[in-house]
N, C-alpha and C positions, 0 to 999 in steps of 0.2 A: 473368532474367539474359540471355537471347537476345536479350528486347529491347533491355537497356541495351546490349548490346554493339552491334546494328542503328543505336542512336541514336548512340552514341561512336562508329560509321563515320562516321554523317550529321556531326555537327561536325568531326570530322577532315575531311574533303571540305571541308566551308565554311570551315575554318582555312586547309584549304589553298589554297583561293578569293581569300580575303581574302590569305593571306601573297603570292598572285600581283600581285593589286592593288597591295598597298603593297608590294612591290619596281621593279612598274612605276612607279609613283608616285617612286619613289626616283631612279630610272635617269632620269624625265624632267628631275626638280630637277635629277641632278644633272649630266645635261646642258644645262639650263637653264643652271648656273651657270658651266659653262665655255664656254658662248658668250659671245663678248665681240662689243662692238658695230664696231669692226674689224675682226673676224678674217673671213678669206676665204668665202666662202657653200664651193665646196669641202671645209674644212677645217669648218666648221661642220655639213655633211650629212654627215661622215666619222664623227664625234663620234657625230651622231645615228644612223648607221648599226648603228655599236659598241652604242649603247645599244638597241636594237632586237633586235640579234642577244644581246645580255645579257639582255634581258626576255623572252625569248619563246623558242619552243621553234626558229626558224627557225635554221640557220646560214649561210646567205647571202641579204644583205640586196644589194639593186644601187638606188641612186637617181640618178635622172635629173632633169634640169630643162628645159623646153620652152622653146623662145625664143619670148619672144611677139608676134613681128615677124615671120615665118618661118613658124610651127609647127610648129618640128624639134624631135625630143626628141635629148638631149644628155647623156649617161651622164656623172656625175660625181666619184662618192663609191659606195665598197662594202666591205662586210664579206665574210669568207669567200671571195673570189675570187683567185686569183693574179693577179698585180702582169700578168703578161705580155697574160694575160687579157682584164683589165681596158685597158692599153689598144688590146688590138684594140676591143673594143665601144666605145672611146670616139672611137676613128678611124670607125666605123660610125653615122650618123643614122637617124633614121625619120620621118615625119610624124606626127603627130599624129592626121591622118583616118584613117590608117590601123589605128593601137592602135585608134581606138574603135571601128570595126568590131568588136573583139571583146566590146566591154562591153555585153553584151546587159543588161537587166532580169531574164534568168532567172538570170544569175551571180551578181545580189547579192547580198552579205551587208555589211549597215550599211554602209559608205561604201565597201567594198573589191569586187572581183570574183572569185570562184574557178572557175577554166574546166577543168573537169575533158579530158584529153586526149580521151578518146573522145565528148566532145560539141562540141568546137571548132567555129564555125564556120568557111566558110573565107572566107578574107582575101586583103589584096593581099599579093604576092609579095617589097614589101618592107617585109613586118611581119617581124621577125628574133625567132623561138624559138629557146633556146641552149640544148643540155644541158650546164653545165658541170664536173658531179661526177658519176660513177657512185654507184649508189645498188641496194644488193637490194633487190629486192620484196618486199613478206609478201605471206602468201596473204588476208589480212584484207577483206575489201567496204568498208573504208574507210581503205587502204592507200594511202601516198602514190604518186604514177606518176609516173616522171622527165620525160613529158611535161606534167605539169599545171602551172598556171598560178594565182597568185593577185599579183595587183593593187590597188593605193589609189593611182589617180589621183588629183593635188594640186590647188585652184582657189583662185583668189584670191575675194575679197568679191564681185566684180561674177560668182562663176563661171567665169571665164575658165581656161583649165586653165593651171598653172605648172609643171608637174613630174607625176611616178611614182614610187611605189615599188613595188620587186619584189622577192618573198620566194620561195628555193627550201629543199631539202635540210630538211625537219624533223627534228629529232633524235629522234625518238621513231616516225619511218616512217607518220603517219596525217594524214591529210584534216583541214583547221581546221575547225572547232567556234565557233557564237558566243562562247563564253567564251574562248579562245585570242586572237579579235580583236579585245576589247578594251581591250589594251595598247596594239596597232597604230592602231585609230579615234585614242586620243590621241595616240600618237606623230604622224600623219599633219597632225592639226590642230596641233600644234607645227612639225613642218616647214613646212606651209603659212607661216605664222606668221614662218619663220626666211625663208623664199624672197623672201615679199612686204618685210619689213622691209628684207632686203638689194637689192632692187632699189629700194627706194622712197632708199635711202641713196646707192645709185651715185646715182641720178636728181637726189638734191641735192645730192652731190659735183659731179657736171657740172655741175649750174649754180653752184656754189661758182667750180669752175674756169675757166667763162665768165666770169664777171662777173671774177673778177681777172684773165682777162685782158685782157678789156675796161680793166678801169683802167689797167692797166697802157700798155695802148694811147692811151685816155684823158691819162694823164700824160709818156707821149711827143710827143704832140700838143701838150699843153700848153705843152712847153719848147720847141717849133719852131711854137708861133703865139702870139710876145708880141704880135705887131702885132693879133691878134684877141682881145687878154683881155677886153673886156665879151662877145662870143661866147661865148669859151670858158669864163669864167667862169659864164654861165650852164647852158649845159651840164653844165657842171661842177657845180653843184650840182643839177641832175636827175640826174647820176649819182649825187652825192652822197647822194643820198633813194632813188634805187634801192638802194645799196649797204646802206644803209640797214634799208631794209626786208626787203634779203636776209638780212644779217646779224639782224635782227628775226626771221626768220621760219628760220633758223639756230636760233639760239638755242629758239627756240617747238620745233625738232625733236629738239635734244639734251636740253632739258626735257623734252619728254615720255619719250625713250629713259633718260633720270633714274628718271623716276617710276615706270617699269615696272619698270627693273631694282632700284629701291628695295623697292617692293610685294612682288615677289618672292622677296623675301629674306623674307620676314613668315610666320609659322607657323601663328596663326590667323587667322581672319575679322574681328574686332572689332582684333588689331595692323593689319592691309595696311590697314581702311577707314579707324580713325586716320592711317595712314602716307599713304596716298593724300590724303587731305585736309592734311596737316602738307604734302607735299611739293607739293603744287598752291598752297596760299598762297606757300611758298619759292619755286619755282622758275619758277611764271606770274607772281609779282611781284603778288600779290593783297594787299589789305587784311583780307578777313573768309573761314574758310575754315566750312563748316556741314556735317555728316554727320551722316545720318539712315537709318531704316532700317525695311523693313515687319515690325512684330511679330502678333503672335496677336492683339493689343488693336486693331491702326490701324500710323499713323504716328509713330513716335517721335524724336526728337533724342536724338543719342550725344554728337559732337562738337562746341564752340562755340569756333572758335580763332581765334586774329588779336587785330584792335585794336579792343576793342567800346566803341562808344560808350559813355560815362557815361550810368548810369540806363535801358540798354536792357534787355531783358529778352526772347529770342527765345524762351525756353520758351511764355510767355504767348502770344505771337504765332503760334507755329508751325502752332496748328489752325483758323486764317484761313487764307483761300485766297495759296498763293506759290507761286514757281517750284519751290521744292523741291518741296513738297507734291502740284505737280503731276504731276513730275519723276517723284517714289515711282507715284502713279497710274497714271500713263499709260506709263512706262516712254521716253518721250521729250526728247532731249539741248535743252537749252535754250541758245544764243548769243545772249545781247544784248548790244551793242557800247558802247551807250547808252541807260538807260533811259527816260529824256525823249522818246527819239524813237519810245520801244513803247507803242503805245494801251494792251495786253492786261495788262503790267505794272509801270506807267508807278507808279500808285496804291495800291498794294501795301504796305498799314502794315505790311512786315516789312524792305522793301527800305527805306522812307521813315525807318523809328526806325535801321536801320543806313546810314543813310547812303550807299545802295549804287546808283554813276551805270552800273556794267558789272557784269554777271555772265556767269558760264560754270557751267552745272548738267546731268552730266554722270549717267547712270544707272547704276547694277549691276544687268546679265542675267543669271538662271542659271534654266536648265529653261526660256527661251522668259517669264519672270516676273519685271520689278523688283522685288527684292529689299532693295536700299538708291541712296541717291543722294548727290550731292558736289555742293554750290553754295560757289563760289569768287568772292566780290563784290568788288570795287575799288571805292573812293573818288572814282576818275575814272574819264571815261568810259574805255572802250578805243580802241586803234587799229581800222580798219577789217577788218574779218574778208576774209580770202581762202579761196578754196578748198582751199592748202594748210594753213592754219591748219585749218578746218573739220576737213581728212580728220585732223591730229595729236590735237585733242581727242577725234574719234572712235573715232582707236585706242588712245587712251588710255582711253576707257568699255569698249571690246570688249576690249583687255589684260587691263585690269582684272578684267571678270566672267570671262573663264578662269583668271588665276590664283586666285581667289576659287574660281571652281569646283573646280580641284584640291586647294585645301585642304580645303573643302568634301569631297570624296573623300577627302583624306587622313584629316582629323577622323573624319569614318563608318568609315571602315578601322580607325581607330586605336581606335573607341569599340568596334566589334565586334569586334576583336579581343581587348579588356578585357575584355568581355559573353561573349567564348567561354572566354577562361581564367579566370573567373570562375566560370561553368559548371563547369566542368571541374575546381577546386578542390575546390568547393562539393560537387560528386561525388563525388570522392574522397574529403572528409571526412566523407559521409552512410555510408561504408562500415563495417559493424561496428558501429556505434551503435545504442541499443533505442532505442524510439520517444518518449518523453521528451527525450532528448538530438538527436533530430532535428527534435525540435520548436522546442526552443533555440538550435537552428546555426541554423534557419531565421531567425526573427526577427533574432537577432542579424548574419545577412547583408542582411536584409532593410534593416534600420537603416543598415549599414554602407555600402551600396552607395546608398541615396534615402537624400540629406545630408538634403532635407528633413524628415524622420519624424523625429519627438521620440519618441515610444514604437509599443508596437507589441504582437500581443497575436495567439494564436491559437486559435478555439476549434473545437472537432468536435462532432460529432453523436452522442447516447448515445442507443441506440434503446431501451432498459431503459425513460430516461425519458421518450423522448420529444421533448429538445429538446438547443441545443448547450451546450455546456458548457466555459467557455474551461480551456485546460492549459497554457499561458506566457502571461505578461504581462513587459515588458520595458520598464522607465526612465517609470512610474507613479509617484506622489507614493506611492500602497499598492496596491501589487501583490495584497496579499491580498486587499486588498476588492473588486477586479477579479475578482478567481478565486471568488468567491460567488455571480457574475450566472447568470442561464440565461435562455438566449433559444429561444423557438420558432420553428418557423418563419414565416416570412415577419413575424415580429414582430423589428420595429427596423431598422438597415442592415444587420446579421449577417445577422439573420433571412430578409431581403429576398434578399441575395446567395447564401443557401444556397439557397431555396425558388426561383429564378429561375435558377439554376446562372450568372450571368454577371458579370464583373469590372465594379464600380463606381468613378468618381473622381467625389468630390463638393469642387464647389469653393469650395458655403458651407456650412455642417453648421447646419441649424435643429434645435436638440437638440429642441424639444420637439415636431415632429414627425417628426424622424428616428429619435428613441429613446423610443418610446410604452412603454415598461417600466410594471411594477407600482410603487408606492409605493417597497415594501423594495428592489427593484432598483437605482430611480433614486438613491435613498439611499447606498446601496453605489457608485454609479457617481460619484459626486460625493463620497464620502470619496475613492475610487481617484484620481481628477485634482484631491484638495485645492480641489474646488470651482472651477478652469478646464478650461472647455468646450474639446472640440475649435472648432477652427474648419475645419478643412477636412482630408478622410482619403479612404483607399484602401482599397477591399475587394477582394481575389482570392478564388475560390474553391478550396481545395485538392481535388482530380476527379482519379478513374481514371479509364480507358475505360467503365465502368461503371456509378460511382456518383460521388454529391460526397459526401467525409472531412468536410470542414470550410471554414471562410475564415481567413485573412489578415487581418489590419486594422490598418493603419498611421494615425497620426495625426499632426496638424501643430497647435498651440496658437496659433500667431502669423498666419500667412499665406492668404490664402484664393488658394483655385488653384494649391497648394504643389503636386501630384503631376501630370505629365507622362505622355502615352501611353506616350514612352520606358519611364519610371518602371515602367508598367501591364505593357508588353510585358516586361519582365527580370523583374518580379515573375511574372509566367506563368511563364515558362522555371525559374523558383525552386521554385514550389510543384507545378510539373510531377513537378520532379526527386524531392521529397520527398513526394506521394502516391504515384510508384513505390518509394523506397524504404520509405516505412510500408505498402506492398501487398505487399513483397519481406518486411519483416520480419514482417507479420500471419501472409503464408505461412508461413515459418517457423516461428512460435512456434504455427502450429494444426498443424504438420505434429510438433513435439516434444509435441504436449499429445496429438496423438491416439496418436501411437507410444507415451505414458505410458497413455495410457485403453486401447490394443489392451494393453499388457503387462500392465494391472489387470485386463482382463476375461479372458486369456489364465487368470494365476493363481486366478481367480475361479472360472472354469470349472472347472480342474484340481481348486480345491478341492471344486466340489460332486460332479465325477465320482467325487471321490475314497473319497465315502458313500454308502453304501446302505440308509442307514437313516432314513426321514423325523422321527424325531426330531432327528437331529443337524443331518441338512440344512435345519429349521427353525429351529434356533438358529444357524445361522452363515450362512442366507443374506442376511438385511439387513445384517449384517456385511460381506459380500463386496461388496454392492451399494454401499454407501459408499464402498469405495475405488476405484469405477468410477465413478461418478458422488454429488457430494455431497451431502445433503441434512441439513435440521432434524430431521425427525421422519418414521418410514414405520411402515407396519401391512402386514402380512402375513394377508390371507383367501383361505381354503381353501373352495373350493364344494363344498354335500353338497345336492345337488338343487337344492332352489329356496333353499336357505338358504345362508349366508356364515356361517364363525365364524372370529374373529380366533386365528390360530395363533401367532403371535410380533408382536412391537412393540417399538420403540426411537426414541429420544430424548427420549420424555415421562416426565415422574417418575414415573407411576402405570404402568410398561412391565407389570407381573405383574399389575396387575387389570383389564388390557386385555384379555386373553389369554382368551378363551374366550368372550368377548360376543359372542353369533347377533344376524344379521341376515336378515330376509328380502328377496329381491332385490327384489322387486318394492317396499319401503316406501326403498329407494334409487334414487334418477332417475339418476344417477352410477355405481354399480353396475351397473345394469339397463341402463345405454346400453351400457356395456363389453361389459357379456356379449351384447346381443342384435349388436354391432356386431362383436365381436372385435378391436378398434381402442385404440392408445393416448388417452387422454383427456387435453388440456391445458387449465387457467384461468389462464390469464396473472396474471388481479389476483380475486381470490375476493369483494371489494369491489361488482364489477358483474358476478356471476353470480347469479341469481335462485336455483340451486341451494343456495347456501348461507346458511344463517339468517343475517339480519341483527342480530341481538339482541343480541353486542356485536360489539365493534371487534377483528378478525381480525387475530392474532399474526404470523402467514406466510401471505403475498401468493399464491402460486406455489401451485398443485397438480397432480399429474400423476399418472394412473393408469395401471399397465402392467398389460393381462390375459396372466394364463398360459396357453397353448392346448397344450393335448395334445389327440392325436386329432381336431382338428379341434373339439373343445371348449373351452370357457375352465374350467379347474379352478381356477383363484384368480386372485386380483386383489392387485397393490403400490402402494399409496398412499403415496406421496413429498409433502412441503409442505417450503418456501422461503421465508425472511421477504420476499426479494427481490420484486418483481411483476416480470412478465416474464423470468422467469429462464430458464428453459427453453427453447433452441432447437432446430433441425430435426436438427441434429447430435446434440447430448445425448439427443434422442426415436430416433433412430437405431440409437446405443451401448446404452441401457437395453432398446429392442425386443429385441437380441441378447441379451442378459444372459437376458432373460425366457424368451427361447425356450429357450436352458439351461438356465436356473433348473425350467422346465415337464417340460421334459427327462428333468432328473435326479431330479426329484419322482414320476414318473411311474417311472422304472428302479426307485427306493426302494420303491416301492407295488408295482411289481410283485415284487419280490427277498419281499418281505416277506410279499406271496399265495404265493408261491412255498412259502417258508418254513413257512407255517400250513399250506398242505394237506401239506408232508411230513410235519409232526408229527403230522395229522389221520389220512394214512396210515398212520404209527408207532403211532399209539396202536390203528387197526383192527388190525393184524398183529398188534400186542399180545391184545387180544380176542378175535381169531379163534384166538390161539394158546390162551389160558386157555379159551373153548371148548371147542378140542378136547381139551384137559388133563381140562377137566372132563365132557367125553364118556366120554374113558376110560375115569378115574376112575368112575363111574357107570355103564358096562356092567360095570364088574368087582364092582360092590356089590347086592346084592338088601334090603339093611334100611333101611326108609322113615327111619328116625331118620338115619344114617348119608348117604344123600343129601342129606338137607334141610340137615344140617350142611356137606358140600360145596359144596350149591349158595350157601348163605347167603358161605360164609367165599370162594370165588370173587366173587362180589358185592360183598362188600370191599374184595378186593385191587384189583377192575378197577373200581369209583367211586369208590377213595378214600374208603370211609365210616370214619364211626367207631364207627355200629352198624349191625347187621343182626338183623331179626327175621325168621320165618318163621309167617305166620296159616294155619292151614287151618281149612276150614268142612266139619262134619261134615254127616250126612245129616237133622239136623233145622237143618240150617242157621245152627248155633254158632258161634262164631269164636273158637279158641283158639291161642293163642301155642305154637307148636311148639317153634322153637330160637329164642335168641338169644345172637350172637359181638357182643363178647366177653362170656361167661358171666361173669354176678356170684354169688356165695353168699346174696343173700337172693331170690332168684329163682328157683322149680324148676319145670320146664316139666312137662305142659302146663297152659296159665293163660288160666281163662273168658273171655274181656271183653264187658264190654256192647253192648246192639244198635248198631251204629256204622252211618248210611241208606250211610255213603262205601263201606262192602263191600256191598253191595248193588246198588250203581249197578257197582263193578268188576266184579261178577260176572255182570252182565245185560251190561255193556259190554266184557267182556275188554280193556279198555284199559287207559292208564298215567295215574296220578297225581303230580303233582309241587308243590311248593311252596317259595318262598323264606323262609318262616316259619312255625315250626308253630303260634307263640304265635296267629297271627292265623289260627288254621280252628279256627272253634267245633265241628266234626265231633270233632277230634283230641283 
């Protein structure tokens, strides 16, 4: 959870990143749009100003503009500053040598200067620093200082400086940051932008204004020299061709200020370059207009507009060498005036099937890269190119690629922005779902978001079997017959991407060495797509920090080269989110199975402490052990030295004639490791253990042996089996080790309670003895007649062995042996009674020992 929370900072931050962008981004259109081609450069860097101190964290913006005849800087337009302020500084100039004094190389950041107060250099005396707002300090190490300084000086194309801006008072009291200047780098290349446009505009104002008034001079003359009209008629039409070509070259300026501010208006890349090209045929008065552009393949044709010959065909032509083509390569603007009179592209079958005597092929830069190009061909030649001509097409390619750029930024803002609340959805919905249904959102976002994927399909990793095993399939011809594959690893493109942990896009899918499947597999994979093949697919790998879940696999049936890095990179950020949440919910659901398993083994224990009698606690403890850990079938052996005998058994039909079969340890290799090891024993698959007879085919995969240790001994051993193979994990061997050691425990307390037990009765029954003893001491000092004792002692003998007769033999002095008494006396029996030589009184009477037997039928003596 701490993580996701760390990560849901981290996208918040880059939301908030991105919403900085695309506000600045907003603030420049939509200062953009309120500059009009009229309106006062003043009143235009006022605009901009506004939009500056709205973007950014500054709130006073102050711009100035350099005279470029002079070098004076000339305070114009400001935000934040008082009216009265403002124009004292605007009554106040400065040079220009002298600002740069302070823009050392250690100031920079990206195009701006940040002159922290306590590192100023020092300057001439009239470099003018202005506190114009109080401002508290923080106590912060990168706290704004009312004397600090940050700067974006303005340069035209050739470099020449036009202007500054200067940013005080941040609203948040801290030192800029690259990210903060961002904004300001673009803003700065827009005002540049706005300065040079506006002088370039006076500049053909004034000679607008010249030249009428020259005519107008012209045609005063005219009317007070009839007496010179072949003179002034000729002159007159030299001025007439000058006017001419002013007005020509007028026109060529408001065109191009057309097209920019057309372009401008355009939302993506693929509308401005059509629009760029639609309005270069329009408003240059062109015949044929051509847009093209650098893709991933080469060079491509977007646009073919105008009036195309009958029967031409520029697609066919285009990957011959031509202006465009060259245009896209080299990144350089093409003017030819007349093609007849260009060796280079005089011959050119693309110019020749269109009929093309002028063209103008004009580039899109962005990142320093042509990008796309615009060839604009006429039917006839062109007029003669001027330098002013030259520089309007140029800034018509250089417009051009910045507003393209911006959009370009805007598109990536806008897509990242979709890509982060998508994220962020996608999050939210993984919340609370079992792992099933996260497996569902996935794909189904996966689809949703790569228009490309026609299906889609994810499988994981079963380590039981060994291979992955798909658990959705999504918009298959049979989905079911997808969900029967199993892939191992590094076998097929699954295989490959799990075994190699790394995201695949393959852009031709050769099935039959991409998917080396079994027979049955391939089978089922070709019911599942109804018998069409992918043609081109994406594999992510679903990865912890830890380990790889599983992959991803999107497919495309039509397209080859359908999935994009884009594509690759949001599929990451996808199955990111969903390995964290199926690690979140694994946590989970083993954190609820083991608090079930401690609460089974808690009651389990309870129960065995709760006996002291190893009978009982052999019948109920493979009982207890089931509801702590599952099993098919266990057997319960109890060691008596070297031998094992089965004391209880459960889950086989024959549980009661299990029960008392001896083994010796040592005729067990299984047994005998236990006991010499003291260690739990596991067979993953009993299949490929040498231990177990091969003879037939083994019911349950799984076996695990837990030894019981008391005393540092093993007194019995639990054999647990599993149909499952591999069933058994470190955790389960963990739970059961506990179990056993209480099980040993309380086996162990029963044995003892039970020793206990026997020597008190053993005591009991001496006390008893000892007492009948002395009873019969008594008794026997108080009596002197032989009959009379031998009857006490006999009927004592009795009571104290439990018999059911007692006889007494005495042997006389010729060594006779006759029956004296016997309890209890019968009537046809009357003592004393001879009996024959019997060798067994013989041996007792030489031996004074004791004789005993468990049968009398079996002593041929008797």
């Amino acid at each position: 959870a701490l993580g996701n929370f760390q990560r849901f900072q981290v996208q918040e931050q880059l939301n908030q990143e991105l919403n900085l962008r695309s506000d600045t981004m907003t603030r420049l259109f939509e200062s953009s749009r309120l500059h009009a081609t009229e309106q006062p450069l003043e009143k235009s860097l006022e605009t901009m100003a506004q939009a500056i101190a709205e973007a950014t964290s500054f709130e006073i913006v102050l711009m100035s503009v350099i005279d470029t005849e002079t070098g004076l800087q000339r305070r114009v337009a400001s935000t934040g500053i008082l009216a009265d302020n403002l124009e004292e500084l605007k009554l106040q100039q400065q040079p220009w040598s002298d600002v740069q004094q302070l823009l050392l190389d250690e100031f920079k950041m990206g195009s701006g200067y940040f002159i922290p107060h306590d590192q100023r250099p020092l300057a001439s005396a009239e470099v003018q620093l202005v506190t114009l707002r109080p401002q508290e300090q923080a106590d912060l190490t990168n706290a704004w200082h009312l004397d600090d300084a940050l700067l974006f000086p303005l340069f035209d194309n050739e470099k020449n400086p036009i202007g500054i801006i200067s940013l005080d008072a941040p609203r948040h009291g801290l030192r800029p940051t690259p990210l903060m200047l961002e904004p300001l780098e673009i803003f700065a290349s827009q005002a540049s932008l706005i300065i040079q446009s506006t002088y370039r505009l006076a500049s053909y104002k004034s000679q607008v204004e010249t030249l009428s008034t020259s005519l107008k001079r012209q045609e005063q003359l005219f009317s007070n020299s009839q007496n010179h009209l072949p003179i002034l008629l000729h002159k007159d039409l030299e001025q007439m061709i000058a006017i001419r070509n002013l007005e020509r070259r007028a026109r060529r300026i408001r065109a191009g200020l057309d097209i920019i501010e057309t372009i401008n208006r355009q939302v993506d890349a693929q509308s401005a370059l059509k629009a760029l090209g639609r309005e270069m045929l329009t408003q240059l008065e062109m015949s044929i207009s051509i847009v093209a552009e650098n893709s991933e393949e080469g060079p491509r044709l977007l646009h073919v507009l105008g009036n195309i010959p009958a029967g031409a065909n520029p697609e066919s032509l285009f990957g011959q060498r031509n202006p465009l083509r060259h245009c896209l390569q080299t990144g350089e603007a093409l003017l030819i005036m007349n093609t007849e009179e260009d060796d280079t592209w005089r011959d050119s079958a693309l110019l020749t099937v269109l009929r093309g005597k002028g063209l103008i092929c004009l580039p899109i830069i962005l990142e320093g890269k042509p990008v796309a190009a615009i060839m604009a061909i006429s039917h006839e030649p062109l007029p003669s190119l001027t330098d002013e001509d030259r520089q309007v097409y140029l800034q018509i390619s250089r417009q051009g690629s910045i507003i393209l750029q911006n959009i370009s930024l805007l598109s990536g803002t806008r897509r990242r922005l979709s890509e982060v609340n998508l994220l962020l959805d996608f999050s939210r919905q993984l919340s609370g779902l079992d792992p099933a249904s996260i497996l569902k959102a996935l794909v189904d976002s996966a689809l949703r978001v790569v228009t490309s994927a026609h299906a889609g399909a994810i499988v994981l990793w079963n380590a039981s079997e060994a291979c992955l095993i798909p658990r959705v399939a999504v918009n298959y011809a049979n989905d079911d017959s997808l969900m029967g594959i199993r892939y191992r690893a590094g076998e097929a493109l699954p295989g490959q991407v799990f075994a190699e942990n790394k995201s695949m896009r393959v852009d031709e899918v050769q099935f039959a060495s991409d998917y080396n499947l079994p027979a049955e597999h391939l089978e089922r994979y070709r019911e599942a797509t109804a018998g069409r093949l992918p043609v081109s697919s994406i594999l992510i790998p679903i990865q912890t920090s830890e380990q790889v879940l599983g992959v991803l696999v999107l497919d495309n049936f039509n397209t080859t080269g359908a999935f994009s890095q884009d594509d690759e990179n949001l599929l990451l950020s996808l199955t990111q989110q969903v390995a964290l949440s199926l690690e979140n919910t694994s946590l989970v659901q083993d954190s609820q199975e083991r608090a079930v398993q401690l609460q089974a083994l808690t009651d389990a224990s309870a129960m065995l402490t709760a006996s002291l009698k190893t009978g009982d606690l052999v019948s109920i403890l493979l009982a207890q052990l089931k509801t702590v850990l599952p099993y098919e079938t266990a057997i319960l052996w109890l060691r008596e030295k070297d031998q094992l005998s089965v004391v209880a058994a459960n889950g086989f039909p024959d549980n009661e004639q299990r029960v008392g079969i001896r083994v010796a340890v040592e005729e067990s290799a299984l047994l005998a490791e236990m006991i010499q090891t003291s260690h739990v024993l596991v067979v993953a698959d009993v299949r490929s253990d040498e231990r177990f007879p091969a003879l037939v085919e083994a019911e349950r995969l799984s076996w695990m042996g837990i030894p019981l240790i008391s005393n540092n001994q093993v007194s019995g051993v639990i054999a647990l089996e599993k149909t499952e193979a591999n069933y058994y994990t470190p955790e389960q061997i963990q739970l059961v080790t506990t179990f056993a050691s209480q099980a040993a425990v309380a086996l162990e307390n029963a044995s003892l309670y039970e020793e206990s037990l026997r020597r008190a009765t053993e005591l009991d029954r001496r006390s008893q003895r000892l007492a009948q003893l002395n009873h019969l001491s008594s008794e026997l000092s108080g009596s002197l007649s032989e009959e009379q004792i031998l009857r006490l002692t006999a009927e004592e003998l009795r009571q104290a062995l439990v018999g059911d007769k007692v006889s007494v033999v005495m042997f006389d002095r010729f060594k006779q042996s006759h029956v004296q008494v016997t309890l209890p006396e019968t009537g046809d029996m009357v003592a004393p009674i001879l009996l024959p030589k019997v060798p067994l009184f013989d041996r007792l009477e030489e031996s004074l020992g004791v004789f005993s037997t468990e049968s009398v039928a079996q002593e041929s003596e008797l």
